[in-house]
C-alpha positions in Angstrom: 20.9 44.9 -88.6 19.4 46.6 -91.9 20.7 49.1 -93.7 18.2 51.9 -94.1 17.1 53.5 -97.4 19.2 56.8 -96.7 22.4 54.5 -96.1 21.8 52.8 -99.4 24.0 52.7 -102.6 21.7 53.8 -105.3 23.1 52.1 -108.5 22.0 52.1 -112.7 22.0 49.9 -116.1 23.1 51.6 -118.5 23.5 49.8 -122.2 23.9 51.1 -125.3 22.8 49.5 -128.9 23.5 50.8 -132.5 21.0 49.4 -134.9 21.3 49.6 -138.9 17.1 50.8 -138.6 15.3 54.2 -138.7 14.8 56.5 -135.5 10.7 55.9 -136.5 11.0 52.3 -136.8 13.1 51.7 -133.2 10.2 54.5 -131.8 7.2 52.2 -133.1 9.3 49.1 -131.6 9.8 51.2 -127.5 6.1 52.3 -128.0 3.6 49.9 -130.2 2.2 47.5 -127.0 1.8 44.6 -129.5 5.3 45.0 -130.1 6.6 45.5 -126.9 5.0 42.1 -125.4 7.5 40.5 -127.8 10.6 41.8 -126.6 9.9 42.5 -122.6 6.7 41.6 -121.7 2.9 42.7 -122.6 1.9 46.1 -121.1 -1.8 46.7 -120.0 -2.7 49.9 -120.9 0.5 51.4 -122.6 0.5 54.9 -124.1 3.5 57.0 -125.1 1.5 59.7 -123.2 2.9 61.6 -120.1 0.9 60.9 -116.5 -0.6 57.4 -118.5 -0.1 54.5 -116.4 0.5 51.1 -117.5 1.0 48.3 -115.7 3.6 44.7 -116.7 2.8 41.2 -115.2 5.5 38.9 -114.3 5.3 36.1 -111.6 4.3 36.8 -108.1 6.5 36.4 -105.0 5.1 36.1 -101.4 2.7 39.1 -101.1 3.6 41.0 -103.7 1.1 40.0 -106.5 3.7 40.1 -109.5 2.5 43.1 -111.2 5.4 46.3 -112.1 3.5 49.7 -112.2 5.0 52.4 -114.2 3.6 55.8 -115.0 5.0 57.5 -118.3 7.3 60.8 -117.0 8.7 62.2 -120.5 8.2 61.4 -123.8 10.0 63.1 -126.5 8.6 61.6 -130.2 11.3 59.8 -131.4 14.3 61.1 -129.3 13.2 59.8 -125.5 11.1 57.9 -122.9 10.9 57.7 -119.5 8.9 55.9 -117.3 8.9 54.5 -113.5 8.9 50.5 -113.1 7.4 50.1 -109.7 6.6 46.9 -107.9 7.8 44.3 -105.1 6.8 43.9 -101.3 8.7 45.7 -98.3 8.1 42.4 -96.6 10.0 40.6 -99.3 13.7 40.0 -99.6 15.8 38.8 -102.2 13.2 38.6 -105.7 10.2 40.7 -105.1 11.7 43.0 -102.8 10.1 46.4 -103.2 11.7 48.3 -106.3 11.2 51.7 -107.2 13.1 52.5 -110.1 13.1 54.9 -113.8 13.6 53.4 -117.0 15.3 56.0 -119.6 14.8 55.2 -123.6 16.8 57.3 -125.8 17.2 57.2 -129.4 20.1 59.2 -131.5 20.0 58.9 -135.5 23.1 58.1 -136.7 24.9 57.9 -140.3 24.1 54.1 -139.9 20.8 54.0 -138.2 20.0 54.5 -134.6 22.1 54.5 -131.3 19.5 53.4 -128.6 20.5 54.1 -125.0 18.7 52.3 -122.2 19.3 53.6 -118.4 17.4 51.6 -115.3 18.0 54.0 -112.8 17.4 53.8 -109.0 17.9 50.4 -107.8 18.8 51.0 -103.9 21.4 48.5 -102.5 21.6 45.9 -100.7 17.7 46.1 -100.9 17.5 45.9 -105.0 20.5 43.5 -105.0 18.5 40.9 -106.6 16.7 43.0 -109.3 19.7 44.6 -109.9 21.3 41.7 -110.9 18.9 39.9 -112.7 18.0 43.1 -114.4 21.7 43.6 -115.3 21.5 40.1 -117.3 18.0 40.5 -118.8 18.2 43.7 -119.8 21.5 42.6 -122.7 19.1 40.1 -123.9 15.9 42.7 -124.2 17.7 45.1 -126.2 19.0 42.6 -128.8 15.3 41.7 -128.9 13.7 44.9 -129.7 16.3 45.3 -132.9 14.8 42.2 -134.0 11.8 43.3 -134.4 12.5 46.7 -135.2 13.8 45.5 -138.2 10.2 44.5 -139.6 9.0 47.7 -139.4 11.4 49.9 -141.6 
């Protein structure tokens, strides 16, 4: 017995960072391909441009050929964006299961800095149980990563 898509729990990541650099430089960092290949992984195709799509690679599972599609939905120069992070197979279970999710950038300048605000949105349980929790343990680790490199370009 499965439980079907209108029955499922819809569930988020949410994480907040503060960061001691500029609004501009954490921008450049979410939105400069080169740069974002070295804290998540290398887009094909990236622009901070509403309707672009983009595509990430990571490592196939069954018949689901390993690539994420995303489409930019909202970008707000400095302040926020948004894009969908599609992949997966309906015929797989557990990692590659089909995912159709929204990932949320925001930045806020602060006295110190930047507050950045990062909300993965849409996982659909039990379904996404497996990206979910992977994603909820990568996605600490990414943005540490992005500060890093932030960092070299105030």
């Amino acid at each position: 017995m499965s439980v079907s898509d209108a029955d499922a729990q819809t569930e988020a990541i949410t994480l907040e960072q503060s960061y001691p650099h500029s609004a501009a430089a954490m921008w450049k960092a979410l939105t400069t391909p080169e740069l974002m290949a070295r804290w998540l992984m290398e887009p094909t195709g990236f622009e901070p441009v509403v309707g672009n799509r983009f595509t990430y690679r990571t490592t196939p599972s069954g018949p689901w050929d390993g690539t994420i599609h995303c489409e930019v939905l909202d970008v707000v120069p400095l302040k926020r964006l948004v894009h969908s992070w599609r992949g997966g197979s309906a015929a797989n279970s557990g990692y590659g299961s089909l995912l159709d999710t929204v990932v949320t950038w925001t930045l806020a300048q602060t006295e110190g800095g930047t507050l950045v605000r990062v909300v993965h949105s849409g996982f659909r349980l039990p379904r996404n149980e497996f990206a979910f929790r992977n994603m909820s343990n990568g996605w600490p680790k990414v943005i540490r990563r992005i500060g890093e490199f932030a960092g070299e370009e105030d």
